[in-house]
C-alpha positions as semicolon CSV with decimal commas, in nm:
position;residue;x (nm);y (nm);z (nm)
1;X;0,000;0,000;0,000
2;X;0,263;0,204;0,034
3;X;0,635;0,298;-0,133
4;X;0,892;0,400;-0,014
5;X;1,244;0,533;-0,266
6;X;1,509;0,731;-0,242
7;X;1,625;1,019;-0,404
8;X;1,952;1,142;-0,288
9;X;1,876;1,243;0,062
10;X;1,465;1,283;-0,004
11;X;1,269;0,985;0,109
12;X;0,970;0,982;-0,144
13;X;0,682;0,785;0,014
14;X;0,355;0,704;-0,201
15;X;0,048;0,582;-0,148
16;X;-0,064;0,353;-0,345
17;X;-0,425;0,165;-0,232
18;X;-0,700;0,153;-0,480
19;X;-0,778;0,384;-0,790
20;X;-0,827;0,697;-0,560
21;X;-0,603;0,618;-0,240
22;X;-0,918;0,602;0,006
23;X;-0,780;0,562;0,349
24;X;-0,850;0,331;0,576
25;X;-0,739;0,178;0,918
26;X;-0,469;-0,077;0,763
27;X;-0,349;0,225;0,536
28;X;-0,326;0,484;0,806
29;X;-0,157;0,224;1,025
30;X;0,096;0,177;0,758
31;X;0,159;0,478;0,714
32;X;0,201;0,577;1,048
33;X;0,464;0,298;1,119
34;X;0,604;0,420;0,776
35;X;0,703;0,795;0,918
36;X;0,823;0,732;1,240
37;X;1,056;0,457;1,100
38;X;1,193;0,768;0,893
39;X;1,200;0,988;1,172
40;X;1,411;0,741;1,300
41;X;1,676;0,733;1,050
42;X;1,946;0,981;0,876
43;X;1,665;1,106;0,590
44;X;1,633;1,383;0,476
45;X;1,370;1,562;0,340
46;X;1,019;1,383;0,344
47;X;0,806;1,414;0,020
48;X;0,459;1,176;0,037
49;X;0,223;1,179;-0,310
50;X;-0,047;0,936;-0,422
51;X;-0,040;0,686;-0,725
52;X;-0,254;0,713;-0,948
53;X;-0,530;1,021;-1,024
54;X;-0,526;1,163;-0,682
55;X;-0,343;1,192;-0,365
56;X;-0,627;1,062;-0,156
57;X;-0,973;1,091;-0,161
58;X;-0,994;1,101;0,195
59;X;-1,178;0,841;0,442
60;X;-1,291;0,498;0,273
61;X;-1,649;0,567;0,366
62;X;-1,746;0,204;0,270
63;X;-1,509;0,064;0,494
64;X;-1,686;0,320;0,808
65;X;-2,028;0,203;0,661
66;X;-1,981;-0,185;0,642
67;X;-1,777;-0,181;0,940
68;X;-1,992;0,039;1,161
69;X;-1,962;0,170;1,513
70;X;-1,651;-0,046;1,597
71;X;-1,451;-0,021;1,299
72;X;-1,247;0,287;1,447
């Protein structure tokens, strides 16, 4: 769901999950782990994008509507 390359000392970190990069709990737990690894090491600069036709469309509202109350 996510990739990670370098570029000199920029760390370049896309998302990549679905035609529109709709987030949901595995993605934001990803990325989560994803950026404090980084903070973690000698990188640089941080630059994060989205595959495909957008960055993110936001929330994966399916996923909060099949998944209901407890799904946070």
């Amino acid at each position: 769901m996510i990739d990670i390359k370098t570029v000199e000392s920029v760390r370049v970190l896309t998302l990549s999950s679905g035609p529109v990069n709709a987030q949901d709990v595995e993605l934001l737990e990803e990325l989560t782990s994803a950026v404090r690894d980084l903070g973690r090491s000698d990188a640089g600069a941080l630059v994060v994008t989205g595959a495909g036709r957008a960055f993110s469309a936001g929330v994966d509202l399916n996923r909060v509507v099949d998944g209901g109350a407890g799904y946070t």
